[in-house]
N, C-alpha and C positions, 0 to 999 in steps of 0.2 A: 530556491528550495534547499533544504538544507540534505546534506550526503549525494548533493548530484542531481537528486530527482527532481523532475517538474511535471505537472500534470499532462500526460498523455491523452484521455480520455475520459470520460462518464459516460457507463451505459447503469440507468438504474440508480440503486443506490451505491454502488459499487464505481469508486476511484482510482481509478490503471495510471500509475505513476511509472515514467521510464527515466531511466537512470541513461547516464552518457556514453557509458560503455555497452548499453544493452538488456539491460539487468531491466524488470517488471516487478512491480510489487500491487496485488491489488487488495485494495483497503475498502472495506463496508462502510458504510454510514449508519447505522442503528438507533433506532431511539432510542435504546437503551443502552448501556455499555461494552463495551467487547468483553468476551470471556479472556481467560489469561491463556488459553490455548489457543484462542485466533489471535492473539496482541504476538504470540510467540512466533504463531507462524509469519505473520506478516514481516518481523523483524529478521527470521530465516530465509524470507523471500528476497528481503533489501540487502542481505548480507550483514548485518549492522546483529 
């Protein structure tokens, strides 16, 4: 997976990616597209 992470988990629609230092980012699946304010957060979650 690219920046470290690989998939941890699914509970739901929601995808818990852990990174190898520790770091968590969890990512929605939606049928519709992320808003730009959850696309931001996730990106401040992974660090990136």
């Amino acid at each position: 997976m690219k920046a470290g992470f690989t998939l941890d988990r699914v509970k739901g629609c929601h995808h818990i990616y852990k990174h190898t230092r520790g770091k968590r980012a969890v990512v929605p699946h939606p049928k519709k597209d992320l808003p730009k304010g959850t696309y931001h957060s996730i990106l401040k979650q992974a660090g990136i």
